[in-house]
N, C-alpha and C positions, 0 to 999 in steps of 0.2 A: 381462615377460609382459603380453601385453594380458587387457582382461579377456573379451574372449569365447574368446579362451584359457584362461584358468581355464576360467570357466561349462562349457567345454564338457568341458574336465576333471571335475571335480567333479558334470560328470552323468553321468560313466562310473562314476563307484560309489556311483553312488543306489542304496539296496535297495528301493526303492519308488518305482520309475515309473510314472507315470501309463499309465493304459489309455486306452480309447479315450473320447472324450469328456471333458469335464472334471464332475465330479460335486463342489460345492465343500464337501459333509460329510465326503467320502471320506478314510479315514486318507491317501491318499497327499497329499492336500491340507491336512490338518490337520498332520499329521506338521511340516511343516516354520517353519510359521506357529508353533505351539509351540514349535518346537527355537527358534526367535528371541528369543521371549522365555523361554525358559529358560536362553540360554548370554550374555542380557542379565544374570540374575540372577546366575548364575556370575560373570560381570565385574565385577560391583558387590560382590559377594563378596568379589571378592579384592582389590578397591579398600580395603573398610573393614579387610583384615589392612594394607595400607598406609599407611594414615591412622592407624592405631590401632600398628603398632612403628616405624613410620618408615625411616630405610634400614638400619635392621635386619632386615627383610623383603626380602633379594637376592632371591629367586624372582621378587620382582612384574615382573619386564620380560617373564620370561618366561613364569609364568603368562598376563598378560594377551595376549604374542603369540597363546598358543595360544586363548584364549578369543575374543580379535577372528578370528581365523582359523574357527572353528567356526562363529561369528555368520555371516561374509563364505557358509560352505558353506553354510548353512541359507536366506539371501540371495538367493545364484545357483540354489539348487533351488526356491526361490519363483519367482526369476523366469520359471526354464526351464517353470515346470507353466503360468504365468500366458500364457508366448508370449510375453515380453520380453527383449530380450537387454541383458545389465550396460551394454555401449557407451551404447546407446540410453538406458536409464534413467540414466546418469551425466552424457551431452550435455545431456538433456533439463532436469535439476538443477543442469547447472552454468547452464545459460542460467538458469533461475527464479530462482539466488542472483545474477545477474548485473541482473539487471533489479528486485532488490529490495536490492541493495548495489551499484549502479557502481562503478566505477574512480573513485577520488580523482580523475583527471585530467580527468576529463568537467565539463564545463564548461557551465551554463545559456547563458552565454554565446554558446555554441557553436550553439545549436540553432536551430531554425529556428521565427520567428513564423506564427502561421496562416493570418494577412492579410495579410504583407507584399505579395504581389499585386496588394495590390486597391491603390485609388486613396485618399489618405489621409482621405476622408471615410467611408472604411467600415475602416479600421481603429482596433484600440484604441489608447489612449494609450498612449507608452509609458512616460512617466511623470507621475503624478499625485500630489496634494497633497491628499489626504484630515482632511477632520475631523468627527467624531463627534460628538456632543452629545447628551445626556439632557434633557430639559425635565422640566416638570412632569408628572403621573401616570405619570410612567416612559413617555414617549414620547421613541424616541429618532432621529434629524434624521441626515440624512447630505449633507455638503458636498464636492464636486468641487471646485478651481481653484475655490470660491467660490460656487460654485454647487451649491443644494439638488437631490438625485439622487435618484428615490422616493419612494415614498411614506413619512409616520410611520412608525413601529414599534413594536408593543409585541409585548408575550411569547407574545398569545392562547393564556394557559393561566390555572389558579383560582392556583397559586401562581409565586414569583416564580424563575425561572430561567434571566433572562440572555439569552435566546434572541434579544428584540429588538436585540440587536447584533450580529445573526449576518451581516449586510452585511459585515462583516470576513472573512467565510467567503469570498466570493464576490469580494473584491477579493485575497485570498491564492490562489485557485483561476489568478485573472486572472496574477498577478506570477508567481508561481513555473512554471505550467504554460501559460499565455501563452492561458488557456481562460476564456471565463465568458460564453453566452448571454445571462444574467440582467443583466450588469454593462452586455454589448452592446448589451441592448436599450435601458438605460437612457441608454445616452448616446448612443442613436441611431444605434449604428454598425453596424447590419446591412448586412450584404453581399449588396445589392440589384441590384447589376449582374451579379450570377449568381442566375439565378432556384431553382436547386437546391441552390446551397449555402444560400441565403437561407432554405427552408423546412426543409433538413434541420438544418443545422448552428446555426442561428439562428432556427430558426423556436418556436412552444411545445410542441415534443416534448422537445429538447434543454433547454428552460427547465425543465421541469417535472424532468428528470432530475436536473440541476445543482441545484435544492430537493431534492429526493429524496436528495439525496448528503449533501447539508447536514445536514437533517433526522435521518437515519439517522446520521450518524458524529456529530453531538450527542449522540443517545441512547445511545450506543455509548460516549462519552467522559465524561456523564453518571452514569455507572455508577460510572467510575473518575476520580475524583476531578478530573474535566475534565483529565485527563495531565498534570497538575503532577506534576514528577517523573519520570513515565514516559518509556521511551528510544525507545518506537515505537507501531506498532498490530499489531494480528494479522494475522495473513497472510490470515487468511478475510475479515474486512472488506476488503482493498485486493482483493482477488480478486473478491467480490461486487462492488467497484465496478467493475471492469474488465468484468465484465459485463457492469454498464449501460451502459456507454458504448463497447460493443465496437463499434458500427456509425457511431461519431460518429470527427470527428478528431485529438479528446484519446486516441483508441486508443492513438496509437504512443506515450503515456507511460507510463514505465515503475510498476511499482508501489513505488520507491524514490521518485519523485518525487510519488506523492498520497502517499505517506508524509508527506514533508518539507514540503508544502503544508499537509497536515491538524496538524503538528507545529508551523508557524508559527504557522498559522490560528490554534488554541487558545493559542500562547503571547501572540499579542496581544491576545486576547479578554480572555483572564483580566484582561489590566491595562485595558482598557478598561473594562471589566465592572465592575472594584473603582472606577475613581476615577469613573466617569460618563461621561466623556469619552475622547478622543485626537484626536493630530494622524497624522497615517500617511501615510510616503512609500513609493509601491510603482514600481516598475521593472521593466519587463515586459524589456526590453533586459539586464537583468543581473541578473532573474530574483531579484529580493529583495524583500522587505517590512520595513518599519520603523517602529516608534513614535516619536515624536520628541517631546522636551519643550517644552513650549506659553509 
């Protein structure tokens, strides 16, 4: 059975269809929004008689068939009063889990740089030999192939938190997502031979976004214990950042991959962060970042 087979089923013995208009107090619109999380609480009902006798409780297959079935009709009359049909919301969700969990097979490898077009003076590296350094009052130095990149760094806040190393941020944005204005400008590699991608994609709109991203998923990581430990981020921060950068060409990354960026990012932070320093090889070609001992 497909599912706008059901749906369409299942709207033949609504006892409460919608009139004309959608009015969204109206019993015929509450009714089923309720039944949802009613026949949720049914299911968790009969989950805890099964955790609690174990396969002494035969019913639970069955029970639960009938309970996920009630959830699905309450579901499909949500969706038919809303104007969506099951297909549609099921395509739509299997893409969203698709581009927030690829395929094992996908391959950074695979994908395509953003400058390979241009002429190698305007593209990034693709690999670099990064080292960090802390000096004295907590200023901390960033070296390329040997050479100092930026400006100092400090935390610019009254207490200490790390922040001045957030270059790490924007050399993981670089590696994993093959993206970083910020990184671009600093090594001079704007893409000057197109005067439009130069201002859009390289210019200080997209810099100050790439901060902006930084900034916000610190504060966001800040909270929780800088994701040590943690297996991801929320779907509303990778969302909100797709946002920002819906008009840039970091768009067509999916939000599995600033996952995995933001996931490195802070895992190499944390260790730079603790000893003062790092050496960091990042690879924009194979799409990895690495701490390396010095």
């Amino acid at each position: 059975m497909h599912l706008n087979e059901y749906q369409e089923r299942a709207k033949s013995t609504d006892q409460q269809p919608l009139g004309e208009g959608m009015d969204p107090n109206s019993s015929e619109m509450l009714v089923p929004l309720l039944g949802m999380v009613g026949e949720l609480g049914e299911l968790l009902a009969e989950y805890k008689k099964w955790l609690r006798d174990g396969q002494a409780y035969a019913l639970f297959p069955d029970r639960a068939r009938e309970e996920l079935g009630d959830l699905l009709w309450y579901l499909s009359n949500t969706a038919t009063k809303f104007g969506l049909s099951l297909e549609e919301i099921g395509r739509y969700n299997l893409q969203k889990t698709a581009r927030r969990w690829p395929a094992k097979e996908t391959k950074a490898s695979h994908r395509k740089l953003f400058d390979e077009e241009y002429p190698p003076e305007e593209r990034l590296p693709r690999k670099m030999g990064v080292t960090i350094n802390e000096g004295g009052s907590k200023v901390v130095k960033m070296f390329i192939d040997g050479k100092q990149v930026g400006d100092d760094l400090r935390d610019n806040r009254y207490d200490d938190d790390g922040y001045r190393f957030h270059d790490v941020f924007h050399l993981t944005y670089a590696s994993v997502l093959g993206w970083s204005p910020i990184l671009r400008a600093l090594l001079r590699r704007k893409r000057k031979s197109n005067p439009a991608v130069d201002e859009v994609e390289d210019g200080g709109r997209a810099r100050v976004i790439e901060e902006g991203i930084a900034a916000m998923v610190f504060s966001y990581a800040e909270r929780r214990n800088f994701l040590e430990g943690a297996e991801g981020v929320s779907f509303e921060l990778l969302r909100t950042i797709k946002d920002m950068t819906a008009h840039l060409e970091v768009s067509c990354r999916a939000e599995g991959e600033w996952e995995r960026a933001i996931m490195e990012g802070f895992r190499i932070w944390r260790q730079v962060r603790d000893s003062g320093e790092g050496k960091i090889e990042a690879d924009l070609e194979r799409g990895t970042i690495t701490l390396t001992p010095r």
